[in-house]
C-alpha positions as CSV (number, residue, x, y, z in Angstrom):
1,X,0.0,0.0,0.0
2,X,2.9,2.2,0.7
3,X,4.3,1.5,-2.5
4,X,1.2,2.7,-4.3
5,X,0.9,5.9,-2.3
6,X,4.4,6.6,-2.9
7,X,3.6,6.3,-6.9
8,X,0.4,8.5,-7.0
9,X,2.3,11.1,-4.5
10,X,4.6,11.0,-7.8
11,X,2.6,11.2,-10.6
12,X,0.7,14.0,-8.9
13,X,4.3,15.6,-8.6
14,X,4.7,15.6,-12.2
15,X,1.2,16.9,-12.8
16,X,1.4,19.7,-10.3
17,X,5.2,20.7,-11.9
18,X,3.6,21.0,-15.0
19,X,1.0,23.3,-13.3
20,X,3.5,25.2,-12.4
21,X,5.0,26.1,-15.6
22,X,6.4,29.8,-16.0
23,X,3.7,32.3,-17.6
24,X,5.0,33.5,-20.6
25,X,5.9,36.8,-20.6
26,X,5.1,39.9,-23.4
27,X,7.8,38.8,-26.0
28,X,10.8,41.1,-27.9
29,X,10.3,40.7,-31.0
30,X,8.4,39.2,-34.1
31,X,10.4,36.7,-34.2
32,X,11.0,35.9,-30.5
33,X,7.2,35.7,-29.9
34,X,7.0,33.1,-32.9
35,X,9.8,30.8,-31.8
36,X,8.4,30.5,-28.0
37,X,4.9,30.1,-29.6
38,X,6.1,26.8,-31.1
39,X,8.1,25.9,-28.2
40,X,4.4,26.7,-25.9
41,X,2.8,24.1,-28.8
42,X,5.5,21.1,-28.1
43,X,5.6,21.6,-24.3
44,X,1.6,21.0,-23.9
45,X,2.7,17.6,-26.1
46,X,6.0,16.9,-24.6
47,X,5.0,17.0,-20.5
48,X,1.3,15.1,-21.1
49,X,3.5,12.1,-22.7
50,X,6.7,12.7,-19.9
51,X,3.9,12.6,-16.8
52,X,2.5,9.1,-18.9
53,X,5.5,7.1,-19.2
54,X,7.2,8.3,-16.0
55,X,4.0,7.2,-14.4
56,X,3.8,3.6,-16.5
57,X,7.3,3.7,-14.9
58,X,6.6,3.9,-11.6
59,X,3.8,1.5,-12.0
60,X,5.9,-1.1,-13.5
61,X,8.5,-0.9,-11.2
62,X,6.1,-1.1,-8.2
63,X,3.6,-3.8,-9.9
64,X,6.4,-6.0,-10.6
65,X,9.0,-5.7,-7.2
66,X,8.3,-9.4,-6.2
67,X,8.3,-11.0,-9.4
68,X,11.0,-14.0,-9.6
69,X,13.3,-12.7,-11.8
70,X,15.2,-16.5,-11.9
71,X,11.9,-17.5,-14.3
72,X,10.7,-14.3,-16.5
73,X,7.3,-15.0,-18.0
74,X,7.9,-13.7,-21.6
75,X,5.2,-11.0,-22.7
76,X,2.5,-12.1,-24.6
77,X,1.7,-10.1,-27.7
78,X,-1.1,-7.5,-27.9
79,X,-1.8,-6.5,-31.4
80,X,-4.6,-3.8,-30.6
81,X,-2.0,-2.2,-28.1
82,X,1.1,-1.7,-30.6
83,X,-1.3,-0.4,-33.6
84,X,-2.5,2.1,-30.6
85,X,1.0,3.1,-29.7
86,X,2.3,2.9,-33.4
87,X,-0.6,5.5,-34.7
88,X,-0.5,7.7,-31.2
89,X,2.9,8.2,-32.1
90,X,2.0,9.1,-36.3
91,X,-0.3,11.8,-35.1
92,X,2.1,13.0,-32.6
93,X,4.8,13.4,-35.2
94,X,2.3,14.8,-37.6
95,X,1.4,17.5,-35.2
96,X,5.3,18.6,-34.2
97,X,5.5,18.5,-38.2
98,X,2.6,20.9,-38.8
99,X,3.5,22.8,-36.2
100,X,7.2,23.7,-37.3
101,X,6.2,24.0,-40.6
102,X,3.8,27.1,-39.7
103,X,6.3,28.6,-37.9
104,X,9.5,27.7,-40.2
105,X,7.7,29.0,-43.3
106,X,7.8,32.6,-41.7
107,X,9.7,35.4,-43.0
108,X,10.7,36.4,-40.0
109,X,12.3,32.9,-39.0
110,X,13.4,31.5,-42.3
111,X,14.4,34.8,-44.2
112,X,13.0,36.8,-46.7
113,X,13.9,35.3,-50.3
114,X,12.7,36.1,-53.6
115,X,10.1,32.8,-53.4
116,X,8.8,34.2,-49.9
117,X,8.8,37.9,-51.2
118,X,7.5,37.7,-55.3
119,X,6.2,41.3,-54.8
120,X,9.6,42.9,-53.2
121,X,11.0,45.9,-54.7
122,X,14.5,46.5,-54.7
123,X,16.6,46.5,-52.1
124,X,18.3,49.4,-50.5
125,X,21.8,48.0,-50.3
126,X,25.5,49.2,-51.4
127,X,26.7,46.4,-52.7
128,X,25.7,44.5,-56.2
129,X,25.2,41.2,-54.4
130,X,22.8,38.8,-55.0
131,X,20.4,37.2,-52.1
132,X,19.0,41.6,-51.1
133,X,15.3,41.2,-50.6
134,X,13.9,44.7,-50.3
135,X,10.0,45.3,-48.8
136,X,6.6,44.6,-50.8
137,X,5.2,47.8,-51.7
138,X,2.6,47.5,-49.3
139,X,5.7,47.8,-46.3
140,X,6.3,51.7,-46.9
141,X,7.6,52.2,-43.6
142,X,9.9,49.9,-43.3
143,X,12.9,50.1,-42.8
144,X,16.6,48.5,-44.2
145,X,19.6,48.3,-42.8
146,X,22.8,46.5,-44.3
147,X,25.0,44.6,-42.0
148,X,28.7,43.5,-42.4
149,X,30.1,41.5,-41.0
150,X,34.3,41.1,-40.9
151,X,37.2,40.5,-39.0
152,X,36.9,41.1,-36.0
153,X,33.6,43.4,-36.0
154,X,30.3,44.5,-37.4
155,X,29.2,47.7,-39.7
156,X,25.9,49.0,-40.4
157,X,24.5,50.6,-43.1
158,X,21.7,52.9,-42.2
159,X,20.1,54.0,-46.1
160,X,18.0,56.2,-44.5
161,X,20.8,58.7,-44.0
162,X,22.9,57.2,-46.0
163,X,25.7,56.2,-43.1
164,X,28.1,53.6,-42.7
165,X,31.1,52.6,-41.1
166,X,30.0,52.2,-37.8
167,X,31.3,49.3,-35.6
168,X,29.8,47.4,-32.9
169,X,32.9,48.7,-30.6
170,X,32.0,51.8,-31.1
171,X,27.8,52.4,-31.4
172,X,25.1,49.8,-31.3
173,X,22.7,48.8,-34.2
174,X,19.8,51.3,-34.1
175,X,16.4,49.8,-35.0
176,X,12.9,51.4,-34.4
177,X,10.2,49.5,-32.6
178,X,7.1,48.5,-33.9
179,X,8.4,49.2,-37.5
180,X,9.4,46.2,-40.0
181,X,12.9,46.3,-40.1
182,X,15.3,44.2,-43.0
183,X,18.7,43.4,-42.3
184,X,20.4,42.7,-45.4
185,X,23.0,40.3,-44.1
186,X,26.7,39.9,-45.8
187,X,30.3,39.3,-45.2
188,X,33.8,41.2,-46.4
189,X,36.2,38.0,-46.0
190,X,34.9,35.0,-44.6
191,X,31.6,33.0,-43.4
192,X,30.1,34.6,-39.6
193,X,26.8,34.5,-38.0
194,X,24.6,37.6,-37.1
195,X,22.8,36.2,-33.7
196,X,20.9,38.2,-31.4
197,X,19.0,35.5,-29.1
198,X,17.1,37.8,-26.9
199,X,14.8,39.5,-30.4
200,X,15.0,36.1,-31.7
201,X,17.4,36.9,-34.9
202,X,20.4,34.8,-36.2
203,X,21.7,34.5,-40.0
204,X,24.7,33.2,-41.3
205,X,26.8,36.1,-43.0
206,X,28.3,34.9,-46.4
207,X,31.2,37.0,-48.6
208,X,29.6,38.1,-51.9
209,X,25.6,37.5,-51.2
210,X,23.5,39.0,-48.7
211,X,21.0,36.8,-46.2
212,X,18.0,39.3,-45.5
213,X,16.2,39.1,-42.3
214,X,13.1,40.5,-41.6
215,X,11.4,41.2,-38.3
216,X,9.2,43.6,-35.6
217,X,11.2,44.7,-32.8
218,X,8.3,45.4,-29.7
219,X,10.2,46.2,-26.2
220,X,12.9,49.0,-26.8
221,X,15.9,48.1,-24.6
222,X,19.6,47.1,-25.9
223,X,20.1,43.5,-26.7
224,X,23.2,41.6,-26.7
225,X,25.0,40.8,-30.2
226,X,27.5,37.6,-31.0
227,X,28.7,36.2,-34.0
228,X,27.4,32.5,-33.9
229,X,30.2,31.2,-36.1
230,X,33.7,30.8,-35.3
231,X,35.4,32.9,-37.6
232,X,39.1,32.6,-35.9
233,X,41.1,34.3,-33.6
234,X,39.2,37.3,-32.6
235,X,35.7,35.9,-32.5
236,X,35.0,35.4,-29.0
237,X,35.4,39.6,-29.0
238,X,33.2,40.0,-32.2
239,X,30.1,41.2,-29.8
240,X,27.7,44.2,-30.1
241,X,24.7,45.5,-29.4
242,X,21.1,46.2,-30.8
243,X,19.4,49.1,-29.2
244,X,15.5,49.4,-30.1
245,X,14.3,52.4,-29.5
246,X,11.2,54.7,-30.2
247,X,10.4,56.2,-34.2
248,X,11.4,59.6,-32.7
249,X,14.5,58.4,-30.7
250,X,15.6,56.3,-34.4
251,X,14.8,59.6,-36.4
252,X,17.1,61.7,-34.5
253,X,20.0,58.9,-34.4
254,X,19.5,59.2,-37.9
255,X,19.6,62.8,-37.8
256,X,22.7,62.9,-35.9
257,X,24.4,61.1,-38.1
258,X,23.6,63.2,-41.4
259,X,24.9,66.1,-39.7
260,X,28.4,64.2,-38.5
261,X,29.2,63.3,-41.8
């Protein structure tokens, strides 16, 4: 009887940790809020099916204690029980399959390509590579800013005012909030990795072709920047910053700059 207390005071363990799960809270970015969405989506499939086979576990283990292990009794076969188990597990897979899909086929996770974008006019970038995906028409306010990436640092390329050269040691990337931003993606020497985990953002930086990202920036604050991709001796120091800030705050960052140069 003990035994059997000591296995329902555990399953309802489980049950009451997954009770317990951490509210969500109001997400960075676009591309943040898409990426924990999915995660939300596996979780209420992952900790049902952890809480059922932890408890068939404990059941097992406790059903079966005394049984003489010198002379096993083999399992008899139930037919109806593996077609159960074998099409659970179909629709299971089908669902983390549809699931990922919806959120894969995003702009905002998988980048912005030609086949994603048939409508996009032309990108605002300085350099005649290929890969630039500029906004539809109907995006008029958005914005685009080109990133490069090289040893060991980052420049951006503000078209707005029409500035560049400014390194991650020395300013942070300015984007406004609540505006769609593109960051056309690209690399001077050799292959690095734009990654901001907190808004949700990472793309591989290539020499001679750009990787656009596209995405909604919704808390203003100043995220940390990395390059995701070891690019040799200097890259543990290849860090930055994003700073999102208000349409105002980006206006007169922008204006500042015009009048510097």
């Amino acid at each position: 009887m003990d035994s059997k207390r000591a296995a329902a005071r555990a399953f309802v363990g489980l049950a009451f940790l997954a009770l317990l799960a951490e509210p969500v809270a109001a997400q960075s970015s676009l591309n943040e809020q898409l990426i924990r969405g999915l995660n939300e989506k596996l979780l209420y499939v992952a900790i049902p099916i952890s809480i059922l086979v932890e408890a068939i576990l404990i059941y097992t283990v406790v059903r079966f204690r005394k049984s003489n292990v010198d002379e096993p009794t083999p399992t008899r076969e139930n037919r109806r029980l593996e077609i159960t188990w074998t099409v659970a597990t179909a629709i299971i897979l089908l669902f983390v399959g549809v699931a990922s899909y919806q959120v894969l086929g995003v702009e905002a996770i998988g980048g912005v390509t030609a086949a994603s974008n048939p409508n996009a006019q032309s990108a605002a970038v300085s350099e005649d590579f290929e890969g630039a995906v500029g906004p539809s028409p109907s995006e008029s306010n958005a914005v685009e800013i080109e990133v490069v990436a090289q040893k060991y640092f980052w420049e951006y390329r503000y078209n707005q005012a029409n500035v560049s050269g400014l390194s991650t040691n020395d300013e942070p990337l300015y984007i406004p909030a609540n505006r769609t931003v593109y960051l056309h993606v690209t690399s001077t020497d050799w292959l690095h990795a734009f990654h901001v985990p907190d808004l949700g953002l990472k793309q591989d930086a290539f020499p001679g072709q750009y990787n656009t990202i596209k995405t909604v920036a919704y808390e203003e604050g100043t995220y940390q920047l990395y390059c995701a991709e070891y690019c040799g001796v200097g890259h543990s120091q290849m860090l930055g910053k994003v700073k999102v800030v208000s349409d105002e705050e980006y206006q007169q960052y922008l204006e500042s700059k015009q009048s510097d140069s």
